[in-house]
ROLOLUM-391337 format. One record per residue (C-alpha): residue in three letters; z, x, y. Coordinates in steps of 0.02 Angstrom, whole numbers, plus 50000, padded with zeros to 5 digits. Each point is the difference from the previous one (the first is absolute). Layout:
BEGIN
ALAZXY;...
# end
This chain:
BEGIN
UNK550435552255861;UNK499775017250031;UNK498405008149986;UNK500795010249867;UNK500614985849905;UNK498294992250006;UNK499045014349950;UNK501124998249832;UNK499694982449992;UNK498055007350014;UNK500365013049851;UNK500954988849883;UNK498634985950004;UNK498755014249995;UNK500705007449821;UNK500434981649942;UNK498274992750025;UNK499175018749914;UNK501434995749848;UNK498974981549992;UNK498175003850048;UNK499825018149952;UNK498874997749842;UNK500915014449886;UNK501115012250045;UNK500225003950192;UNK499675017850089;UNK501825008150025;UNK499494999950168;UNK499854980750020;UNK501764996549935;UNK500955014450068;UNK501874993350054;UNK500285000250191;UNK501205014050015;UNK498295012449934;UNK498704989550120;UNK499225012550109;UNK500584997650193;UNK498204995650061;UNK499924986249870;UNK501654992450044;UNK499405000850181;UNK498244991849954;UNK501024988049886;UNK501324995650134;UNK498434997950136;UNK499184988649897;UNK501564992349951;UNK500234995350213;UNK498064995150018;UNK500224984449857;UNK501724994050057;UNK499215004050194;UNK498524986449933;UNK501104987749930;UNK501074998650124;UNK498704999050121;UNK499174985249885;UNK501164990450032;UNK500545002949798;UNK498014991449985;UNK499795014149914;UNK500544995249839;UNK498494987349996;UNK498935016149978;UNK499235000149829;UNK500545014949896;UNK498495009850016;UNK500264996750224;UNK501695006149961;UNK499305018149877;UNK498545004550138;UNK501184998150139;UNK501235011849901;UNK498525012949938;UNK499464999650179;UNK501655004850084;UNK500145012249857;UNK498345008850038;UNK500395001050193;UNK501505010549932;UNK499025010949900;UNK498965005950149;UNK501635002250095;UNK500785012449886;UNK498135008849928;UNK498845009550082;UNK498984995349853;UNK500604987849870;UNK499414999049826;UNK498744984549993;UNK501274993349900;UNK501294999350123;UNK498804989650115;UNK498894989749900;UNK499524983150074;UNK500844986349903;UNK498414992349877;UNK499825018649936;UNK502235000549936;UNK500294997949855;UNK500884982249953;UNK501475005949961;UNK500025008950164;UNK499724984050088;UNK500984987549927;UNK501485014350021;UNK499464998750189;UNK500114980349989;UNK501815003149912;UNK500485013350137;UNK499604987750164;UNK500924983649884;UNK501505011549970;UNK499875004650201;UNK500064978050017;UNK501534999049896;UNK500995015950094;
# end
């Protein structure tokens, strides 16, 4: 798969696990369709995309024995490593350490590395 294609596969399970966890109504923002995503967040998407299929693979698919909240810090990690990449100075949101997301935020990042499993 293409880095391309698996940044989509990123930004679909992204916007599907918001739809399910977001308590209320989502930000535009959170649910915008691919073709409006900005470039740097398709890039950051499609890195992040590579570094969870890069750690299954490498697993020896072992991975999948991770428990779901293994599986939403590695994602919110790989995530954050992006945000430093593409900001001089992200918005503490952008890289908050995993116990201070939201839960909807992390058990979206749980859905994002299963849907990664599955692809």
């Amino acid at each position: 798969m293409s880095q391309t294609e698996g940044a989509r596969v990123f930004r679909e399970a992204w916007i599907a696990g918001v739809h399910q966890h977001f308590p209320g109504e989502p930000k535009a923002g959170y649910v915008t369709p691919w073709d409006d995503t900005p470039q740097w967040e398709r890039e950051a998407a499609g890195s992040v995309y590579d570094q969870v299929r890069q750690f299954i693979e490498i697993s020896g698919g072992h991975a999948s024995r991770l428990s779901r909240e293994q599986k939403s810090r590695f994602v919110a990690t790989c995530w954050t490593a992006q945000m430093f990449k593409h900001f001089e100075d992200p918005k503490p949101g952008y890289v908050a350490d995993w116990p201070d997301l939201p839960k909807w935020q992390q058990e979206t990042d749980a859905d994002i590395f299963e849907a990664i499993e599955k692809a």
